[in-house]
N, C-alpha and C positions, 0 to 999 in steps of 0.2 A: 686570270685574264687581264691582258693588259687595256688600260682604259687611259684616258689623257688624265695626266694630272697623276697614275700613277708612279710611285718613287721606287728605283729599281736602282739592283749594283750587279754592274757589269764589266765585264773587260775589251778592250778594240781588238779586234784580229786583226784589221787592216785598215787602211786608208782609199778611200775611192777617188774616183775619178774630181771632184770638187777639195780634197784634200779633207773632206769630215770622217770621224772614227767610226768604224763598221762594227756596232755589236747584235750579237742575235739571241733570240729569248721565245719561248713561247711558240716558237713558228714563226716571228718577225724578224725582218730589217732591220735595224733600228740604225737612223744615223745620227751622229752626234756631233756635232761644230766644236772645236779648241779640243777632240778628243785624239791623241795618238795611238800609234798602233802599242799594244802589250800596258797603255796604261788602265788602270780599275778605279772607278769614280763612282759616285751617287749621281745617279740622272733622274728628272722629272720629265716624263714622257710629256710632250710639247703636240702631238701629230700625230693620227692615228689613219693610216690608208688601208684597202685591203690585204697587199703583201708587203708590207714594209710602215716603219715608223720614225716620228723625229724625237731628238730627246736634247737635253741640255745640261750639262756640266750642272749638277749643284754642289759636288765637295770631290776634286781629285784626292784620293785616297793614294793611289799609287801610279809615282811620274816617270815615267818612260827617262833612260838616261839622255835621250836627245833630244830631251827639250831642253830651250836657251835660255828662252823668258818665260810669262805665264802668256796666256792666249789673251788676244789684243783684241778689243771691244769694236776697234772696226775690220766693216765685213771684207776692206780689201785687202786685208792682212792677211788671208784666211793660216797661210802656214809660216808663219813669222817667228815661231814660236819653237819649229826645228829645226834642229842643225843645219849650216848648208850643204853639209855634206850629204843627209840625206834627204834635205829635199830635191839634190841633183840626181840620186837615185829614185827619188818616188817617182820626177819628170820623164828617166827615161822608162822606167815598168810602165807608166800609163800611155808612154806614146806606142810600148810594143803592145801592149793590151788593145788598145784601141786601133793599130793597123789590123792587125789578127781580127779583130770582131767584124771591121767592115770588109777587106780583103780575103778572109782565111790563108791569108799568108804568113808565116812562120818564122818572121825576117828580126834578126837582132843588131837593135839599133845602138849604134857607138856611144862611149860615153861624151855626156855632155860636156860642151867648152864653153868655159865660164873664164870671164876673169877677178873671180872669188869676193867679189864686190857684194856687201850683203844692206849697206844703208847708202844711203844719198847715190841712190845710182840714177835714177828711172828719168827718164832726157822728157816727161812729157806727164804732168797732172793736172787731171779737169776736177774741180770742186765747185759745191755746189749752192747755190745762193740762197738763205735760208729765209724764209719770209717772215721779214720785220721790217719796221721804219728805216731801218738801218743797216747797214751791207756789213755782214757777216759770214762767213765761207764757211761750209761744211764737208762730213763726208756721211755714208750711211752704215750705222752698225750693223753689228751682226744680225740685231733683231729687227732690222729695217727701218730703223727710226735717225731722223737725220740730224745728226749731232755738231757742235761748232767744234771745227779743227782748225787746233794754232801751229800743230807741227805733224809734217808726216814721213816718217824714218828714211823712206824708200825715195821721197824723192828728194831731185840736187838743193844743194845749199843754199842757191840762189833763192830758189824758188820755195824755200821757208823761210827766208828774210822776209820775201815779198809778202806774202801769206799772211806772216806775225802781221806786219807793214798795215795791208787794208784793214785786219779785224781791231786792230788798236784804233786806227781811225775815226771806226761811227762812225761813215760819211751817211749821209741822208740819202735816201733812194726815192724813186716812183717802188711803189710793192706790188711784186710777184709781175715784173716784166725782165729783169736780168734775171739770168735762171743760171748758168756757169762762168768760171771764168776758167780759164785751162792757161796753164805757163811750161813753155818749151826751151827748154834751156839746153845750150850744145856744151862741152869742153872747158870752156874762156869763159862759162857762167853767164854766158850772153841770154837773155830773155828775151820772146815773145810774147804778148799776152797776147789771148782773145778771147773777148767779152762777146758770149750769146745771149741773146735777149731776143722778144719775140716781133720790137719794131726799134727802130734806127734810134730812134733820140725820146730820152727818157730823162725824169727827175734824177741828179748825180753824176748824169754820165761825164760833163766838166771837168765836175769833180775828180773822178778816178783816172782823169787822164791826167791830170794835173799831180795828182799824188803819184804815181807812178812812175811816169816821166818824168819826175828827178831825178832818179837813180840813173846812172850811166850804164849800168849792164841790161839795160831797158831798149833793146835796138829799136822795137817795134810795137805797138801797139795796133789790135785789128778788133772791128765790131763785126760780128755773123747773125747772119735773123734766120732765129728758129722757126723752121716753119712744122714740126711734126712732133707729137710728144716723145715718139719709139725711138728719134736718133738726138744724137747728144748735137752735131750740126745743121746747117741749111744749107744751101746751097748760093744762098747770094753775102756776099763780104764786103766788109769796105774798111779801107786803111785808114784809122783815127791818127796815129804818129810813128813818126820813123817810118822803117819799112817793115813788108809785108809777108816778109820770109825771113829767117835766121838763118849762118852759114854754121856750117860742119868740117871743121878742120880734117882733112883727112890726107894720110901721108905728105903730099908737098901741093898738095890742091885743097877745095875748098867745094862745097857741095852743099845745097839748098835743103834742108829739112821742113 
């Protein structure tokens, strides 16, 4: 009988809908985080629900050939770890699975168009301000615990310059009033920051304008006040430096992101 905490060896059948490895035991579920399909690992049962359970990698024994790397500690990597060949295959099985289950329609969906971009792509990362005296960025791992990140694969260039840039700083903060900072970078490596925080003007915020806005691919700096804890923004903004939108080079025009 499966209990938490017991230690079991299994294999993934498949991959679900969040990209965790699907094995079954006992009459259970069991989902496993950094598990691929057809790989066999030691798992320690983490979660125990009526029909289904959670588990977690303690020793990959046997690794699926399409995996690239070893499975990455944070939770927004979750499939970073497979090929992109077939993570563009897992995207389309779960988008025809999930029309099918809501629709009952039996409709098959094209392959995905990619342009095979697998690090520094993503035009847009919010990280998150870890509370201490001192401004720090994070991300949250797998096991939901919020760790300091100094680089993160997926997104643009620019915007792990900047990144490195604040956490080497130490600047001094007011704690636990900036909560994210999110950087938007188009093409040209152009950046927008903006700093949410839960009221306009706090201990540091000088500061990071000031560090920041040396860099020339810094077009814009914006301050947003959080007003709810469930959304990442608010609803009211205001333009600290440069301007307040980034442009998007596109074909022989230009376009506001």
């Amino acid at each position: 009988m499966l209990t938490v905490g017991s230690i079991i060896y299994g294999t993934a059948l498949d991959l679900d809908y969040l990209g965790q490895g699907v094995v079954k035991m006992d009459g259970y579920v069991i989902f496993v985080k950094g598990l691929l399909k057809d790989e066999y690992a030691e798992i320690i049962i983490t979660q125990i629900k009526k029909k289904f359970a959670e588990g977690k990698v303690l020793k990959l024994i046997q690794k699926s050939p399409d995996r690239v790397f070893d499975t990455h500690i944070l939770g927004s990597l979750d499939l970073y770890h497979l090929s992109l060949e077939k993570q563009l295959m897992w995207q389309r099985q779960i988008t025809e699975d999930t029309v099918k289950k809501i629709s009952q329609l039996d409709l098959k969906v094209e392959e995905v168009i990619t342009d095979m971009k697998d690090t520094y792509y993503r035009n847009k990362s919010v990280f998150h301000v870890i509370s201490k005296p001192y401004l720090e960025l994070g991300l949250y791992s797998t096991d939901h615990k919020l760790v300091p990140t100094h680089s993160l694969v997926i997104a643009g260039k620019k915007t792990n310059e900047l990144l490195k840039l604040v956490n080497q700083a130490h600047l001094t903060i007011e704690r636990d009033v900036l909560n994210h900072i999110a950087f938007r970078e188009n093409d040209l490596n152009e950046v927008l920051v903006t700093l949410v925080a839960s009221k306009d003007t706090f201990e540091g915020l000088s500061d990071i304008i000031s560090l920041l806005s040396k860099d020339e691919k810094v077009v814009g700096m914006t301050l947003n006040i959080k007003s709810s804890d469930y959304r990442i923004l608010g609803e009211k903004s205001y333009t600290l430096y440069g301007e307040n939108r980034i442009m998007m080079p596109l074909k022989d025009s230009k376009i506001a992101i």
